[in-house]
C-alpha positions in Angstrom: 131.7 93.5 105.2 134.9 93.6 103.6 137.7 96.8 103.9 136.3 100.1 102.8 138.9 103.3 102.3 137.2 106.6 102.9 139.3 109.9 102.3 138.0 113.0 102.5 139.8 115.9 100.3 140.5 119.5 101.3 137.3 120.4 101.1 136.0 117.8 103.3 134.5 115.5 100.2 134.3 111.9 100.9 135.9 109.8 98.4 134.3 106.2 99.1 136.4 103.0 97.6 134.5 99.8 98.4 134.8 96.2 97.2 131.2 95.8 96.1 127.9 97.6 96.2 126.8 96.6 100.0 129.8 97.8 101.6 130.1 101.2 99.0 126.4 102.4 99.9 126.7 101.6 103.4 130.0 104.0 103.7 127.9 106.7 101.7 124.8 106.4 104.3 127.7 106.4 106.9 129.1 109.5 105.8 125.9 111.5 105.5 125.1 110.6 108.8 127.7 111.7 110.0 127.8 115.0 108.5 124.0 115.2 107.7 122.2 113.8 110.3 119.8 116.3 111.1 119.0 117.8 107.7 118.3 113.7 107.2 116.1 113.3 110.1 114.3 116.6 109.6 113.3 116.1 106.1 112.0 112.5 107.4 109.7 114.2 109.4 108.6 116.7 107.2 107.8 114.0 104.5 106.0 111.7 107.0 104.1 114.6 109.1 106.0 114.6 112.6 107.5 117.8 112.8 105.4 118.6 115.6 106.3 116.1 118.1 109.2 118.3 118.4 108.6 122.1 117.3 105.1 121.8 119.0 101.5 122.9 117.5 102.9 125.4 115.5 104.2 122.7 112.9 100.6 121.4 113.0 99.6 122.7 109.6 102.5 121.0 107.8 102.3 117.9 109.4 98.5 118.1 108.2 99.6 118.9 104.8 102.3 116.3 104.5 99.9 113.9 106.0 96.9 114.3 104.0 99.4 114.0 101.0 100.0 110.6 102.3 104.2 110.1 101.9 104.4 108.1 105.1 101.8 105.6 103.5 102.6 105.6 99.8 106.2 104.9 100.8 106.2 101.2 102.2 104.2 100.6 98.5 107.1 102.6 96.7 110.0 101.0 98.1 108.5 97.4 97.9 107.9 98.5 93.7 111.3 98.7 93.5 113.7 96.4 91.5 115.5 94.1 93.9 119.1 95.5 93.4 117.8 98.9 94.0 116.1 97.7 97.4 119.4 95.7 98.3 121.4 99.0 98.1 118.7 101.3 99.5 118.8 98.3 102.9 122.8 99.0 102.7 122.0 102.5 102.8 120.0 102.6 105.6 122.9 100.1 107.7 125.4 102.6 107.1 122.8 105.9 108.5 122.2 103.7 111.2 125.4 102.2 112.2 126.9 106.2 112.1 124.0 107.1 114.4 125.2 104.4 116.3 129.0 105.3 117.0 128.5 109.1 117.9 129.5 110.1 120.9 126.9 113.1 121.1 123.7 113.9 118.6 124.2 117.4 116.8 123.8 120.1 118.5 120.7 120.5 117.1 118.9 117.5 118.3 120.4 118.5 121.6 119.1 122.1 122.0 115.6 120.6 120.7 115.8 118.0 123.4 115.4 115.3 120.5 117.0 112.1 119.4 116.6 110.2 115.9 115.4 107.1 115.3 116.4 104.4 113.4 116.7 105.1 109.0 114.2 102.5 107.4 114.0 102.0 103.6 110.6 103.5 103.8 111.9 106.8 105.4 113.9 106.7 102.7 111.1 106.4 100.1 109.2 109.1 101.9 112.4 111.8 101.6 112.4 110.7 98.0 108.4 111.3 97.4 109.2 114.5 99.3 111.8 115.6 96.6 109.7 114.7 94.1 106.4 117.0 96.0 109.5 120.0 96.0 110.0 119.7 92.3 106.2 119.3 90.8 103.8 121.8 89.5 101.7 121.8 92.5 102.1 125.5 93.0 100.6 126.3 89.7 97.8 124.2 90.8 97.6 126.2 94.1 97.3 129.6 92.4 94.9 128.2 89.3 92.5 126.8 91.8 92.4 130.0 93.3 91.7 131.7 90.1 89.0 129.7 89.2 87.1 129.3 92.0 86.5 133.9 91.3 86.0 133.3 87.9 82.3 133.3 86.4 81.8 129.6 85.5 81.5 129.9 81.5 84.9 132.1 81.7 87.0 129.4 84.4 85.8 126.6 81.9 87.1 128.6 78.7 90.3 129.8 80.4 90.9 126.6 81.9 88.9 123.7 80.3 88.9 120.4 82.4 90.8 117.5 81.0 88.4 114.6 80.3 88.6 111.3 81.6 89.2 109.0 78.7 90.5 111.8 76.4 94.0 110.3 74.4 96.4 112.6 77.0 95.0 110.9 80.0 96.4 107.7 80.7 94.0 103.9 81.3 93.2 104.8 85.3 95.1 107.8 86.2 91.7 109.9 86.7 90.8 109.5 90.4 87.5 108.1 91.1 87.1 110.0 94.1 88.6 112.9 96.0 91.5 112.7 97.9 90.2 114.5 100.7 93.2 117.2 100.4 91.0 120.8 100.8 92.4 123.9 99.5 92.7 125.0 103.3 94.8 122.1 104.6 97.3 122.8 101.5 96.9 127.0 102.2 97.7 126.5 105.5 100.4 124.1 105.4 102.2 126.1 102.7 102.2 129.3 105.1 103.3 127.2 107.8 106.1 126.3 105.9 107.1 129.5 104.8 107.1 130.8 108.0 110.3 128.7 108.9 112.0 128.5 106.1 111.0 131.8 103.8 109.2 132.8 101.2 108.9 130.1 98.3 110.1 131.4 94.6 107.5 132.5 92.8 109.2 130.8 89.5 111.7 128.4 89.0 113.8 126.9 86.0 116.5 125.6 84.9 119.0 125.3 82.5 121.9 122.9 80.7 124.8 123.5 78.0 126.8 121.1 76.3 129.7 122.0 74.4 131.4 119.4 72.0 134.8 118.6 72.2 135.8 120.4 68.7 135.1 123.9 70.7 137.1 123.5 73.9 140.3 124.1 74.8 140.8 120.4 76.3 139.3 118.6 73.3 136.8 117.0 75.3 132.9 117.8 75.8 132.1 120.1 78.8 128.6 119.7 80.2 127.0 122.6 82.6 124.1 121.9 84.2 122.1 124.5 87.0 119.3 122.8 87.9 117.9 126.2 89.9 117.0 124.5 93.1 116.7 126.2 96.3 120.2 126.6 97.8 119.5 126.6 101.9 121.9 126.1 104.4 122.8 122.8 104.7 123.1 122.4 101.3 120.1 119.7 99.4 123.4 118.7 97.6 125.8 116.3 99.2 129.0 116.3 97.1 130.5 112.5 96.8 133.0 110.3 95.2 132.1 106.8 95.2 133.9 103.4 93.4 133.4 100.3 93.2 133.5 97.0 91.0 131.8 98.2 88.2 130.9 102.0 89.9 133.0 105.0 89.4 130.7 108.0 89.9 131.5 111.6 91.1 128.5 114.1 91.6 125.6 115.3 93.9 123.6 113.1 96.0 120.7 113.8 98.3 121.6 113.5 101.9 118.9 110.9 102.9 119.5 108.6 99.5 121.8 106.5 97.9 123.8 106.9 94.6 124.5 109.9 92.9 121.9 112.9 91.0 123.8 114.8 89.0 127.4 113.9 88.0 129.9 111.9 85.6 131.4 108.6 85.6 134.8 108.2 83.2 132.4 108.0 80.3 129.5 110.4 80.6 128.0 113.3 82.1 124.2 114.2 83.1 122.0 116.4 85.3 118.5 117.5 84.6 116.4 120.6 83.9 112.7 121.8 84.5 110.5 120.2 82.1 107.9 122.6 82.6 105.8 119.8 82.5 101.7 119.6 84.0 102.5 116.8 86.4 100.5 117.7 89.4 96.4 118.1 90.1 
């Protein structure tokens, strides 16, 4: 590993100069380790279903959810799918997490009050936080409620309201349609939902999102201004990790999520992006 220059600003954001993309993603998994660790080990659990080996049987009906949703076995799968340069800097990733873990002289308080101590980050954890981001932004909630609906609806009236996509019909694509249930029962997702929401809240009832560009003609600077508000949850920590990072090749300053690599919403010297609800049917 060759000599990486980390500096944090006033505000306490790191600005990560590396020599190449090994040593730049370890230093970002080193930093959000060590200001992150528990948000990172938490939202482990949650995705893989062990909450409850450490807040007891009343985090049963999440880990049941989370289970039966099948993160923790879909994510070796995931991360092996992956292109090899995005594995090699997911594996750097994980060195950095775990060399952090490695130099602290104390867990967070947290882990101490909860008499707990994290475990090693594996590049599957890793895909599991990131099928867990992508469970927090779906349409599943719709599906909850429409369910619901239908099932107190007279037949004729549910299948008029809410006709059933057909398996081979031109939206649906070559093997998508499951064969079979996945065993997931409205009362395992009813109950893990609730379980949730007594520890962290309510859940919106909505959501959106929105996104503005404005060309370089109409400001004051002469150069484009992009605004992006994504409209995701804002708890405390923070799911946004503010971050510099540069490198041969990588100049990139933005959001990340604290868990994974690289950068979510954010600009290099060239370009600026983010993202916005799709409103899209991507959940059953």
């Amino acid at each position: 590993m060759g000599p990486v220059e980390i500096v944090r600003d006033a505000y306490g954001i790191p600005h990560i100069t590396a020599g190449n993309d090994h040593d730049l993603y370890f230093a970002q998994g080193f930093v959000h380790a060590q200001d992150r660790l528990f948000q990172m080990d938490m939202e482990r659990r949650l995705a893989r279903g062990e909450l409850a080996e450490i807040y007891g049987e009343k985090a049963l009906p999440a880990d049941r959810l989370f289970r039966h949703l099948g993160f923790s076995a879909r994510a070796p799968g995931l991360f092996a799918s992956l292109p090899e340069k995005s594995k090699a800097i997911v594996r750097s990733y994980c060195r950095g997490v775990n060399a952090a873990m490695a130099s602290l002289g104390a867990w967070p308080v947290e882990h101490r009050l909860l008499r707990s101590a994290p475990r090693e980050f594996t590049p599957e954890d890793v895909a599991a936080i990131g099928l867990l981001k992508s469970f927090g932004l779906a349409q599943w909630g719709d599906e909850a409620v429409l369910f619901q609906a239908r099932g107190k609806l007279p037949g004729d009236k549910a299948d008029e309201l809410m006709p059933r996509v057909i398996p081979g019909s031109p939206v649906v694509a070559p093997g998508f349609v499951a064969s079979k249930s996945l065993g997931l029962s409205p009362s395992v997702l009813s109950e893990g939902l609730a379980s949730l929401r007594r520890s962290v809240g309510a859940l919106p009832r909505a959501g959106g999102s929105n996104a503005w560009a404005v060309s370089g003609e109409k400001s004051e600077t002469g150069l484009p201004i992009l605004a992006n508000d994504p409209h995701i949850l804002l708890p405390c920590p923070s799911l946004w990790y503010e971050i510099h990072l540069v490198a041969p090749g990588v100049d990139v300053y933005g959001v990340s999520f604290p868990g994974a690599p690289c950068v979510v919403i954010g600009h290099n010297p060239d370009i600026a992006w983010g993202f916005t609800n799709a409103m899209l049917d991507d959940a059953d």
